[in-house]
C-alpha positions in Angstrom: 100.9 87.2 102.4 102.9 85.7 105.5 103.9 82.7 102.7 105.1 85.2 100.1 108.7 85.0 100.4 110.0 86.7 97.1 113.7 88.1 97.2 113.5 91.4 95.2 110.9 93.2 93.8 110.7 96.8 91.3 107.6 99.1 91.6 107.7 101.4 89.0 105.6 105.1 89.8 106.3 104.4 93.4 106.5 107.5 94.9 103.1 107.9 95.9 99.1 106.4 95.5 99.4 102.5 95.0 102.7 102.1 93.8 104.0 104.2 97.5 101.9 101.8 99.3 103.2 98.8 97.9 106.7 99.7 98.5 105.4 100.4 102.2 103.9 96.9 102.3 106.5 95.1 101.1 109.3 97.0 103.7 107.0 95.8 106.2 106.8 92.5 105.6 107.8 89.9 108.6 109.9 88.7 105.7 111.0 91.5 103.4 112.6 91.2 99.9 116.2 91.4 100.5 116.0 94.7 97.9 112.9 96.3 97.0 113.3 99.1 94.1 110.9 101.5 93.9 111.3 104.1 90.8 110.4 107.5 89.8 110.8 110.1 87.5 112.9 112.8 90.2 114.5 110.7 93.0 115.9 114.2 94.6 112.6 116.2 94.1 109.7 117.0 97.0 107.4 114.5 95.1 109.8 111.5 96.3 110.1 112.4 99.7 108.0 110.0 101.1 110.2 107.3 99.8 113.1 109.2 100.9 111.7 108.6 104.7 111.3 105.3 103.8 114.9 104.8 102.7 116.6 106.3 105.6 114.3 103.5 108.0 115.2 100.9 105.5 118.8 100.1 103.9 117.0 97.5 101.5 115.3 99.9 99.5 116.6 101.7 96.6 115.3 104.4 94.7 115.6 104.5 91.1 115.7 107.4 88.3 113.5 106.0 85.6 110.8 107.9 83.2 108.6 105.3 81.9 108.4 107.0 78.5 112.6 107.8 78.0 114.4 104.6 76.6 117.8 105.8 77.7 116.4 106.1 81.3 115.0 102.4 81.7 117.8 100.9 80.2 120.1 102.9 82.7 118.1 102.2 85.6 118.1 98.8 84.6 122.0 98.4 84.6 121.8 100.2 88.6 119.4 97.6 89.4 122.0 94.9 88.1 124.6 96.4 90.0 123.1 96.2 93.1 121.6 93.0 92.8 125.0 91.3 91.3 124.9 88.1 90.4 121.3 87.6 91.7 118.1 87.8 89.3 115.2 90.3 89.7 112.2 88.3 90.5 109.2 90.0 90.7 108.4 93.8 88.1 105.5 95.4 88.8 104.7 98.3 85.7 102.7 100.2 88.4 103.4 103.9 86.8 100.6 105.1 84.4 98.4 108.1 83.9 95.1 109.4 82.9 93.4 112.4 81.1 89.9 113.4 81.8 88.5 113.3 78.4 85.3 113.0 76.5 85.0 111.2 73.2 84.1 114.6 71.5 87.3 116.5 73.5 90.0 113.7 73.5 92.9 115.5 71.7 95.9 113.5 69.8 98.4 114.5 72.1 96.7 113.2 74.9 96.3 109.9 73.4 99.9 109.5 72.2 100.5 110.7 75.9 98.9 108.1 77.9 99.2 105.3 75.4 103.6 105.8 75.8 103.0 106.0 79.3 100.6 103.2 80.1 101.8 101.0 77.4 105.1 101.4 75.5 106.4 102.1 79.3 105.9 98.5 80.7 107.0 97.1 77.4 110.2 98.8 77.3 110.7 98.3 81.4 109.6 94.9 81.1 112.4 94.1 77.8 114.9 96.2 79.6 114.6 93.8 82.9 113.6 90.9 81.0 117.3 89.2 81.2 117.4 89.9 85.4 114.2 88.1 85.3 115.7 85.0 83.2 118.5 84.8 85.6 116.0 84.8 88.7 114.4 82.3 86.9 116.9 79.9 86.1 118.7 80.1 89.7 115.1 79.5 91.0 114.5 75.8 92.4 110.9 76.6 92.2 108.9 74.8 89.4 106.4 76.2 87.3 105.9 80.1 87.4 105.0 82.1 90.3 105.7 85.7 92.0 108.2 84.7 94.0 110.5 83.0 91.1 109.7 85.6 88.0 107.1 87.4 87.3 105.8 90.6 85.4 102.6 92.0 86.8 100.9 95.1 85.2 99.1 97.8 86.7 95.7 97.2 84.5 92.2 98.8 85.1 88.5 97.3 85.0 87.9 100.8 83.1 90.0 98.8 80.4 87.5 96.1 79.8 85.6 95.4 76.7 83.5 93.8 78.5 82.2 95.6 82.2 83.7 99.3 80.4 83.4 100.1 84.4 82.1 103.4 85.1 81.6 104.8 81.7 78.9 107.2 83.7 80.9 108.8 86.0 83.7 109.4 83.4 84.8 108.7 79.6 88.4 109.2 79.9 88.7 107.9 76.5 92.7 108.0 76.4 92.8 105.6 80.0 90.3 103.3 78.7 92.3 102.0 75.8 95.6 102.1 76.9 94.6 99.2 79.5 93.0 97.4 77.0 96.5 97.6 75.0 98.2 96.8 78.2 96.0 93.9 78.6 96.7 92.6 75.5 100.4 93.3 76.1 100.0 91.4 79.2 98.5 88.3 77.2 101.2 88.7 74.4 103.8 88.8 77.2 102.4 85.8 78.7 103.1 83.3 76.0 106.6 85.3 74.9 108.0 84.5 78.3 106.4 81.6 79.9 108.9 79.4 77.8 111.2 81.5 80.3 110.0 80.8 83.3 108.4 84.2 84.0 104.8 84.7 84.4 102.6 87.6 83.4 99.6 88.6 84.9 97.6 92.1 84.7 96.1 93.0 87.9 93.0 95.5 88.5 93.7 97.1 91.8 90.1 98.4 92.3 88.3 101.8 92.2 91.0 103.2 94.6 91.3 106.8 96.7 94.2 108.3 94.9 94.9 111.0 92.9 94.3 109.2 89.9 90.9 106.9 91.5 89.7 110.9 92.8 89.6 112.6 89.6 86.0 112.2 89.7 83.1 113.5 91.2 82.5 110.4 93.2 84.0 108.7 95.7 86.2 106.4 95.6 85.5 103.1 97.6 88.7 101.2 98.5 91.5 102.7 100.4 94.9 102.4 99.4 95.9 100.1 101.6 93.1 97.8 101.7 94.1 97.0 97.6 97.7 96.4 98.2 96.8 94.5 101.0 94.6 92.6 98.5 97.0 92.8 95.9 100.0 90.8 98.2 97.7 88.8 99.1 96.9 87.2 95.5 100.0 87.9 94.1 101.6 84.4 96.1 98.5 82.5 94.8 99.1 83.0 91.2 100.7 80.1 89.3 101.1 78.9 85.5 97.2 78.3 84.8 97.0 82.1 86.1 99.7 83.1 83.0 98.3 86.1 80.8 95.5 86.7 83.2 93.5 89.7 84.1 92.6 89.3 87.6 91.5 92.3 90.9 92.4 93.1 93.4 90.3 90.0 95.4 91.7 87.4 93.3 88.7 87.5 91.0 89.6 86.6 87.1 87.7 89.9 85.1 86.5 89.6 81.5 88.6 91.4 78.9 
């Protein structure tokens, strides 16, 4: 990660679990962005405090109203994020919020579908369209060729749970609803891939691993992987990424995952 020199970043669902620890990561940096964003849905409430330490230790961190699933909230946290950037692009999104249901195929309710689908997926469409021209501009005042992290780039939060393929832990947990909202976001990530290369920016969905957070714990077992250990994981691929990486679904280790 020592090489990953990117000069703003936006976590979205970063008040706590992997989107927290991110933000933590990247403030730590040797070299830190020069702004790191990290959003959720109550900047003022207890559930954001965390970050609220965070910001009082470090004056390049912002915090950011935005509910993944209101319109008129991600476009108005995207005109705060131009503001403070100025005339400076946003170079590297990361669609981090999501949630998840524990459902069965015989209990999964409508509601709950429609739920997690405009969470998981129309969220990090509308965030990534509603930030898609500050990534243009960090593109095109980038002297970097190709695509990578540090010029533009969209990652998504995706999930191994999401493949077609591995259907990871179908045993331990159907959660029906989760399941195919990252295959949707998958796709989205592949469809975003070829809308936006032409644009500099590259797209790449990122499995973080079977991690110990709320949402990893919401089953009887165990989770393997701290949180730390996948963002460490996670910073550490993010810089290797390039344009034959575009529209990828790749883990936490690097490792390119079937859809």
């Amino acid at each position: 990660m020592a090489g990953f020199n990117v000069r703003s970043v936006l976590v979205t669902g970063a008040n706590r679990g992997i989107g927290l620890e991110l933000v933590k990561q990247f403030l730590e940096k040797s070299n830190p962005p020069e702004w790191v964003f990290a959003t959720c849905r109550d900047p003022k409430g207890e559930r954001a405090q965390q970050l609220k330490n965070l910001a009082s230790r470090h004056p390049n961190l912002a915090i950011v109203a935005l509910e993944a699933t209101d319109p008129a909230s991600i476009k108005a946290a995207a005109t705060r994020v131009e503001e403070r950037l100025k005339s400076s692009g946003l170079n590297l999104l990361i669609n981090n919020a999501g949630i998840a249901r524990l459902s069965t195929l015989e209990s999964e309710t409508p509601e709950d579908m429609s739920l997690v689908y405009a969470t998981n997926v129309t969220g990090p469409l509308l965030v990534s369209q509603a930030f898609l021209p500050l990534l243009k501009k960090a593109a095109q005042g980038s002297p970097q060729p190709g695509l990578s992290c540090s010029k533009a780039a969209i990652v998504n939060m995706s999930s191994d749970s999401g493949s077609i393929t591995n259907l990871f832990g179908w045993q331990m947990g159907q959660v029906v609803s989760y399941r195919c909202s990252k295959a949707a976001l998958n796709m989205l990530t592949k469809c975003q891939s070829l809308g936006y290369e032409g644009d500099g920016i590259l797209s790449i969905a990122v499995h973080p691993g079977w991690v110990q957070t709320d949402m990893g714990s919401s089953t009887p077992d165990q989770a393997p992987l701290t949180v730390d250990v996948s963002v460490q994981g996670i910073l550490n691929v993010l810089p290797t990424l390039s344009k034959k990486d575009n529209g990828a679904f790749v883990n936490w280790e690097g490792k390119v995952l079937p859809w």
